[in-house]
C-alpha positions as CSV (number, residue, x, y, z in Angstrom):
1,X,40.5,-8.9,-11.2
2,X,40.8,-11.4,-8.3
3,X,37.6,-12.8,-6.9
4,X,35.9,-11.2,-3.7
5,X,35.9,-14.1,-1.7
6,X,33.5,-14.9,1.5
7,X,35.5,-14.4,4.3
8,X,36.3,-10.9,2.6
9,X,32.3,-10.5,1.8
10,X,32.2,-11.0,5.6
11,X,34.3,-8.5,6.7
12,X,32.9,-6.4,4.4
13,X,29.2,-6.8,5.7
14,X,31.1,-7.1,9.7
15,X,28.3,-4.3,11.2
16,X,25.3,-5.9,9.4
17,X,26.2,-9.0,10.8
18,X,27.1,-8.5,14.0
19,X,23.4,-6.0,14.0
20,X,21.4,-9.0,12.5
21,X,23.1,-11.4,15.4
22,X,22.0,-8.7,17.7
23,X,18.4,-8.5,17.0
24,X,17.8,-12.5,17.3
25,X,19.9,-13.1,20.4
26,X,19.6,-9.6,22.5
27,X,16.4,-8.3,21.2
28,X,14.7,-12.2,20.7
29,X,13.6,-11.4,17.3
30,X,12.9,-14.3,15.0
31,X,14.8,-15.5,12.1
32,X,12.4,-14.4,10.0
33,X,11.2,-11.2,11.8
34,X,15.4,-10.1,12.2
35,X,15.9,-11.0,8.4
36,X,13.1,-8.6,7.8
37,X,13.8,-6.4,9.9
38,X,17.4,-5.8,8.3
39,X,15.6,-6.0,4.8
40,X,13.7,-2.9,5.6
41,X,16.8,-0.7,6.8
42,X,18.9,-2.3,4.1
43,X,16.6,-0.7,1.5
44,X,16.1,2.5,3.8
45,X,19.7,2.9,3.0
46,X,20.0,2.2,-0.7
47,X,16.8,4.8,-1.2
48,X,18.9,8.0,0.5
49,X,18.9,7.3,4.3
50,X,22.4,5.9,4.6
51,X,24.4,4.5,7.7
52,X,21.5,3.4,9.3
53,X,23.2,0.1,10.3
54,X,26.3,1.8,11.8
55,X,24.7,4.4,13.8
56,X,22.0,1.6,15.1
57,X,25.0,-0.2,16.4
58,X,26.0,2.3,18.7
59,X,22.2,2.2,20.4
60,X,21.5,0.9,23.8
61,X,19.4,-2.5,23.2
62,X,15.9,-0.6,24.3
63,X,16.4,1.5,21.6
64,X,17.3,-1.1,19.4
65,X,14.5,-2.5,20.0
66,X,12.5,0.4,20.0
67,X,13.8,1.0,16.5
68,X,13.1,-2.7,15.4
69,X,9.7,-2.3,16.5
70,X,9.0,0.3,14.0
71,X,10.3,-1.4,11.4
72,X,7.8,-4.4,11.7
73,X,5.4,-1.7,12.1
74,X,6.5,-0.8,8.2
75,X,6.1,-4.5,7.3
76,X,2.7,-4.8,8.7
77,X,1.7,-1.2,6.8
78,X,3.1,-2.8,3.6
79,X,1.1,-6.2,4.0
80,X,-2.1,-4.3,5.4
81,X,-5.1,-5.0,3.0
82,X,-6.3,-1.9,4.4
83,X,-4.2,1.2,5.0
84,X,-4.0,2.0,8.7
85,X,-4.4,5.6,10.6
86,X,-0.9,7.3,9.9
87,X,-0.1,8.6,13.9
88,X,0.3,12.7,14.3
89,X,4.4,11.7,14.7
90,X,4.0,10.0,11.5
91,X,4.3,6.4,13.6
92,X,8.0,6.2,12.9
93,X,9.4,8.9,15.3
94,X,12.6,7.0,16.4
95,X,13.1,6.1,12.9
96,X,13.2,9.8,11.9
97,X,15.7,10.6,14.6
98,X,18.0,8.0,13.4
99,X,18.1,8.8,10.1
100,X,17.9,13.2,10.9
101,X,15.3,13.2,8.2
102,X,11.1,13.5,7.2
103,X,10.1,10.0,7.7
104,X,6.6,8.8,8.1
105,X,4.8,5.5,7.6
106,X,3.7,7.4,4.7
107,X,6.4,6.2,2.1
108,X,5.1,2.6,3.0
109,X,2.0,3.3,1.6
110,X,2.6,5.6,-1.3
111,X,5.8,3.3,-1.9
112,X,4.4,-0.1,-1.2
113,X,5.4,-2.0,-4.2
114,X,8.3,-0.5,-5.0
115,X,9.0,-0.9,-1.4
116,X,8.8,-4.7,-1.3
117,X,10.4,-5.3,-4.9
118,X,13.5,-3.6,-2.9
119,X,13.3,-5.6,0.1
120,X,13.0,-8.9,-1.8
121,X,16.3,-8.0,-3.9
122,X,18.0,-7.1,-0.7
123,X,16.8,-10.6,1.2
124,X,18.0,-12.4,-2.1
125,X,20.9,-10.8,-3.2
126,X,22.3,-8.9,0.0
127,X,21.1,-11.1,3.0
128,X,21.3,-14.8,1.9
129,X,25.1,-14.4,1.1
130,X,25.9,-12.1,4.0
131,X,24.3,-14.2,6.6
132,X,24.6,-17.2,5.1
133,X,27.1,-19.1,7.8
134,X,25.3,-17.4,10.6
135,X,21.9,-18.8,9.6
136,X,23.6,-22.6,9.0
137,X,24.7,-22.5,12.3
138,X,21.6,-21.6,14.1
139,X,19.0,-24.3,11.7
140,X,21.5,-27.0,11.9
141,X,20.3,-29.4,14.1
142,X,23.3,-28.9,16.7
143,X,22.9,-25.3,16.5
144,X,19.1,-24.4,16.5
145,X,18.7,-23.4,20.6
146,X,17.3,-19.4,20.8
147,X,18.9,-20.5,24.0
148,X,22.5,-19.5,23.1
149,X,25.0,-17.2,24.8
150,X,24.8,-14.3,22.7
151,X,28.3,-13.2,23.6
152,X,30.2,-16.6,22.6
153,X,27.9,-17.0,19.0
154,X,28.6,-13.5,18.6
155,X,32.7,-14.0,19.3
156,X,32.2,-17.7,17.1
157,X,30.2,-15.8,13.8
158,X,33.4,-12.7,14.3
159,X,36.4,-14.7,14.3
160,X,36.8,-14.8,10.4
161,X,38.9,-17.5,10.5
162,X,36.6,-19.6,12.5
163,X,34.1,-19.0,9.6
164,X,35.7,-19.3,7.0
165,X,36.8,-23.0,7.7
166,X,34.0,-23.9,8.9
167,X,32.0,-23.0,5.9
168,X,34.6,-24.6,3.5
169,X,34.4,-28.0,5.6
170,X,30.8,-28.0,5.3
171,X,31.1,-27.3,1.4
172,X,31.7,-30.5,0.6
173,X,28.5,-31.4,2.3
174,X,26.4,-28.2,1.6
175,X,23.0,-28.9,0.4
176,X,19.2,-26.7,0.7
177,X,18.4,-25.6,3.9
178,X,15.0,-24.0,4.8
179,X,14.9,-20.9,6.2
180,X,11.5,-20.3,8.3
181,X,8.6,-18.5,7.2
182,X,9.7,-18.5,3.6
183,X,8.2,-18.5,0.9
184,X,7.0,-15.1,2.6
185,X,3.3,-13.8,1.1
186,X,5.1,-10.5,0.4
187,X,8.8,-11.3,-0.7
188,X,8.5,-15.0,-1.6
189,X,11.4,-17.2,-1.6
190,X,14.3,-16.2,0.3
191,X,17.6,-18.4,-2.0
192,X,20.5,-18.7,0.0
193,X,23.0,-19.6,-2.5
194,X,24.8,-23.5,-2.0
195,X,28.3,-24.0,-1.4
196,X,31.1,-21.8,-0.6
197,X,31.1,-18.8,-3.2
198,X,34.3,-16.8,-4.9
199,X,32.5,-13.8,-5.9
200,X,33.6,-11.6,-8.4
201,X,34.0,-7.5,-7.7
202,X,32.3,-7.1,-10.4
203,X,29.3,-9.0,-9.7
204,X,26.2,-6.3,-9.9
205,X,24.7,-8.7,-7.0
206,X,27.5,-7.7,-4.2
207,X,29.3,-4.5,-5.6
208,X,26.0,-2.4,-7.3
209,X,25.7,0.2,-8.9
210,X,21.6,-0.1,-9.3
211,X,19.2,0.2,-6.9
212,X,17.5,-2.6,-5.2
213,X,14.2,-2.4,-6.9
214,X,16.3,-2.9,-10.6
215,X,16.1,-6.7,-11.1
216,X,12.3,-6.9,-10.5
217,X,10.5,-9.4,-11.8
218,X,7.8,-8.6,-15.1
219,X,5.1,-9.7,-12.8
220,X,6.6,-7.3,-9.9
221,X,5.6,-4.4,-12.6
222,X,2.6,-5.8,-13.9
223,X,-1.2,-4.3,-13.1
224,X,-4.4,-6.3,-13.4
225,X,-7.2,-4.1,-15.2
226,X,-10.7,-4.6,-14.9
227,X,-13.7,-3.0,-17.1
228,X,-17.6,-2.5,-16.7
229,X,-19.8,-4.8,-18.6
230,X,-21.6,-3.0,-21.2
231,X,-19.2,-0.4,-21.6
232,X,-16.2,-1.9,-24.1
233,X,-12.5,-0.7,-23.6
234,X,-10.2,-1.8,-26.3
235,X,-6.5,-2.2,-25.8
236,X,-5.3,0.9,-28.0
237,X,-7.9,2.9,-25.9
238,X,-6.0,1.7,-22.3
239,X,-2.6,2.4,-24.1
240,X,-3.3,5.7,-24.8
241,X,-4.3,6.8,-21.2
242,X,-1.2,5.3,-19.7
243,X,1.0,6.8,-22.8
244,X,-0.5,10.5,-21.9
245,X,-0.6,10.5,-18.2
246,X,2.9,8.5,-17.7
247,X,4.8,9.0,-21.2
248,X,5.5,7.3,-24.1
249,X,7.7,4.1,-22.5
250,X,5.4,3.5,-19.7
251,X,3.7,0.3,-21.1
252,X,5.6,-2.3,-22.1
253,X,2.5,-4.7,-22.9
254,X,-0.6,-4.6,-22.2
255,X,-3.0,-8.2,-23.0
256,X,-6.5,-8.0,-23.1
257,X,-8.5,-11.2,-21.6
258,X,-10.5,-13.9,-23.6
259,X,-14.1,-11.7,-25.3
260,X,-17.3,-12.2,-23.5
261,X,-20.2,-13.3,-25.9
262,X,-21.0,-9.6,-26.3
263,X,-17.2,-9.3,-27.8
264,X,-16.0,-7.4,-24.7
265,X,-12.8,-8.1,-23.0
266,X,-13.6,-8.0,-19.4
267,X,-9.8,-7.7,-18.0
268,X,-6.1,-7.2,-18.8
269,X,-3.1,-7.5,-17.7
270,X,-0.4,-4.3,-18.5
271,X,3.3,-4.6,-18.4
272,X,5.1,-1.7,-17.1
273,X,8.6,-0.5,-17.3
274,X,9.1,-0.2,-13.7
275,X,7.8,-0.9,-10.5
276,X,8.0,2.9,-9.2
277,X,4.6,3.5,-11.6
278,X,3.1,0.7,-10.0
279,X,2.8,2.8,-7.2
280,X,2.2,6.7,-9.1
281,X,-0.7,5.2,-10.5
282,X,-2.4,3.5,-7.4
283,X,-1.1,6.4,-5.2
284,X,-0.9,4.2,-2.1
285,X,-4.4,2.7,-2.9
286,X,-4.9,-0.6,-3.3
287,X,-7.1,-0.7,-5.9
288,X,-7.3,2.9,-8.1
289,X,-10.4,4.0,-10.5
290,X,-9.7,5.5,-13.6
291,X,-11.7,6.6,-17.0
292,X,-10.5,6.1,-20.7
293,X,-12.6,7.8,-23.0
294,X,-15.6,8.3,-20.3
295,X,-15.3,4.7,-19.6
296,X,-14.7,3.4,-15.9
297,X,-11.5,1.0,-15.9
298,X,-10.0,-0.5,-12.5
299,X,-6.7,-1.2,-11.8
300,X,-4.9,-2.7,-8.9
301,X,-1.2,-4.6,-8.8
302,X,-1.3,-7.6,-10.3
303,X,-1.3,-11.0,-8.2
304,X,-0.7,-14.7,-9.5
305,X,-4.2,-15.6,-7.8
306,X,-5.9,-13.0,-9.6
């Protein structure tokens, strides 16, 4: 099978480009904020709300805006250390119309992990290939003015053959660039991929089959558990909740923490076999109680600065 190269990528993604050019240079959303932006409808649309992207570029600006506005509304609900007031629309009324379904900020909360395992593999594997010319141009030193005519840089990015040789003259010279306000404390790095790629159809990262949230990370599905001093939870005793509440494969591994002098493991960390039960066991808390055997055990996602 012959290779799916950019220029064809391109023309594939055309309406997700030309929507992401929109938000920075008509709506004067950041780099970061319109790469976020289209990260949250991106997964909105892998997870059974389709077309958003098409039917938002039919939208006056205002409600472009409007729209964009409640999707950094999402972000900020899915970074909150504390969840916020849920509005009587459900805070995401424009959204809802958009899509013709039940919407809410809701799913952010109840969803929250799996909700940004899915937006980092649509940053990394969707975004940093589809807009990867666009965002050279703009953080190259020639090209980094929020002062440009949105209509030429719109005509520039959409004349394919324009892009296409200018991204195989620069391939030559391509090295790391740094895209601002990544590493993100939610989604972490954001890897735009060097050079000029021939991509296969085949490749699960353009053409997939899977869901966004299917190449996660082990520590994407991992939980942190805590346990009360004085009252001693052993490993097979925190397997066999998990097992009976959320089935047999649920726990992948589970590691009990170094023994206290009393020969009591005060923490662990437990492997699961998906991110969605990340989120069924917390229940859009951020830290959930539970009891094994009578015993009090915390849990809470798991964070490298735990």
């Amino acid at each position: 099978m012959m290779p799916l190269t950019t220029n064809e990528l391109h023309l594939f993604h055309k309406t997700d480009r030309a929507l992401f050019c929109r938000l920075m240079f008509k709506q004067n959303l950041s780099i970061t904020q319109a790469l976020l932006v289209m990260g949250v409808w991106l997964w909105l649309e892998y997870t059974n709300y389709p077309n958003i992207i098409s039917t938002m570029m039919q939208l006056s600006d205002s409600l472009v805006k409007s729209l964009s506005n409640e999707a950094l509304t999402c972000l900020d609900t899915l970074a909150a250390f504390k969840n916020p007031p849920i509005p009587k629309d459900g805070g995401l009324p424009l959204t809802k119309i958009l899509v013709q379904k039940d919407i809410t900020l809701k799913l952010f909360i109840m969803k929250r992990y799996t909700a940004i395992a899915g937006i980092k593999s649509v940053l990394n594997n969707i975004c940093a290939r589809v807009f990867k010319d666009i965002l050279q141009n703009i953080l190259s030193t020639t090209y980094y003015n929020y002062n440009y005519n949105y209509n030429n840089y719109y005509k520039y990015n959409y004349n394919y053959t324009n892009v296409a040789s200018t991204s195989r003259a620069r391939s030559s010279n391509s090295r790391p660039f740094v895209v601002p306000g990544f590493p993100h404390p939610l989604f972490g790095d954001f890897v735009v991929p060097n050079g000029v790629e021939d991509l296969d159809l085949l490749d699960a990262k353009i053409w997939s089959n899977k869901g966004p949230c299917d190449d996660v990370t082990e520590e994407d599905k991992t939980m942190f558990i805590t346990f009360s001093r004085g009252f001693p939870v052993s490993e097979e005793e925190v397997r066999e909740l998990f097992i009976t509440d959320y089935g047999y494969g649920s726990v992948v591994e589970i590691v009990m923490g170094n023994y206290a002098a009393n020969n009591q493991s005060m923490f662990a960390t437990m492997v699961l076999n998906g991110v969605a039960m990340v989120d069924e066991i917390l229940q859009g808390l951020r830290l959930a109680k539970l009891r094994a055997n009578g015993k009090d055990i915390w849990v809470r996602k798991y964070d490298r600065r735990n």
